[in-house]
C-alpha positions as CSV (number, residue, x, y, z in Angstrom):
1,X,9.4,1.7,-1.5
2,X,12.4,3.5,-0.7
3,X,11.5,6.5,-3.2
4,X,7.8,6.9,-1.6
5,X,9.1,7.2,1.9
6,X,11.5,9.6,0.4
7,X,8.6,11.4,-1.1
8,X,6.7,11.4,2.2
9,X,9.1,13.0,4.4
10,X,10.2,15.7,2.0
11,X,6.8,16.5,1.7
12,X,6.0,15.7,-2.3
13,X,3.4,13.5,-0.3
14,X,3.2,13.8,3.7
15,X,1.1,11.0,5.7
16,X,2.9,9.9,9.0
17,X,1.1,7.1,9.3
18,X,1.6,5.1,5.9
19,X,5.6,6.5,6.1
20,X,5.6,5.0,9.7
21,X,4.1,1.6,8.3
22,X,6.3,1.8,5.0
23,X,9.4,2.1,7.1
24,X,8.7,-0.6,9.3
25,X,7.2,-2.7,6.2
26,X,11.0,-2.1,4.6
27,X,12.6,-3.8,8.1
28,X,10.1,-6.8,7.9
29,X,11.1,-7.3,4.4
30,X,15.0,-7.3,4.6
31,X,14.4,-10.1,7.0
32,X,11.8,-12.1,4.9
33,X,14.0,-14.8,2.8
34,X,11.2,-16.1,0.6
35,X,9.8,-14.3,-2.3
36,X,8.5,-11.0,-1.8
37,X,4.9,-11.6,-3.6
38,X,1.9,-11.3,-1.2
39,X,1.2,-15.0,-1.0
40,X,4.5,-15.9,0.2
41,X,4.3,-13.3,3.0
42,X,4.2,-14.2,6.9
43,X,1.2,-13.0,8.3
44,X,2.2,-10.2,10.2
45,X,3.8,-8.7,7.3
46,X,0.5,-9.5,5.3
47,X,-1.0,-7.6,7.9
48,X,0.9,-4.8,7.8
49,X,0.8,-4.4,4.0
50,X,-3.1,-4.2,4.1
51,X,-2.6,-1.6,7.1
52,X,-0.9,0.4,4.4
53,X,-3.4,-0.2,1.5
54,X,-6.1,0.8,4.0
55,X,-4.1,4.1,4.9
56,X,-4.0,4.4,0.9
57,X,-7.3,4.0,0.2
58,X,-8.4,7.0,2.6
59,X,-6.2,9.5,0.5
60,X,-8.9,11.2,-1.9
61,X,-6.8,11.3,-4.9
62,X,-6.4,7.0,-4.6
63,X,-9.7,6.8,-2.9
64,X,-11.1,8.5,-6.2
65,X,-9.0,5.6,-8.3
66,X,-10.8,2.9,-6.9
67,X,-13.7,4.3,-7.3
68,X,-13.6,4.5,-11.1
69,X,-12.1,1.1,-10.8
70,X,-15.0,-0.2,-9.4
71,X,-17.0,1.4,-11.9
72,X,-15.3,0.0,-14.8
73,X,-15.4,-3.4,-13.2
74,X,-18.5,-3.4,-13.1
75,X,-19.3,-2.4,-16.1
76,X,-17.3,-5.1,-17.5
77,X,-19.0,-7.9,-15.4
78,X,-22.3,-6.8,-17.1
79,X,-21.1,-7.5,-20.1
């Protein structure tokens, strides 16, 4: 997480938004004492990992990912 942020704000990749939401997601975490898998999260920090898929998904390059995974899904469920 650390190296994205860091990716962000040097400009390698620059969205505010998803830094703003990683950065925040990194303090919720150092507080969270369970595992750190999605289905032992709190729900606000649920919440705030799907903002930042959500943010993701509106880049074109990852938008264009999930696109061709959907394809191949479905190709696979007609199978």
């Amino acid at each position: 997480m650390g190296r994205l942020i860091w990716r962000m704000e040097t400009g390698l990749y620059h969205n505010p938004a998803i830094a703003e939401r990683m950065d925040t997601l990194a303090g919720m975490l150092a507080d969270h004492k369970v595992k750190k898998v999605y289905g032992y999260l709190k729900k606000p920090i649920k919440a705030q990992v799907n903002a930042i898929v959500d943010e993701l998904a509106k880049v074109p390059m990852v938008a264009e990912y999930y696109e061709q995974w959907n394809q191949s899904r479905d190709e696979a469920e007609q199978v």
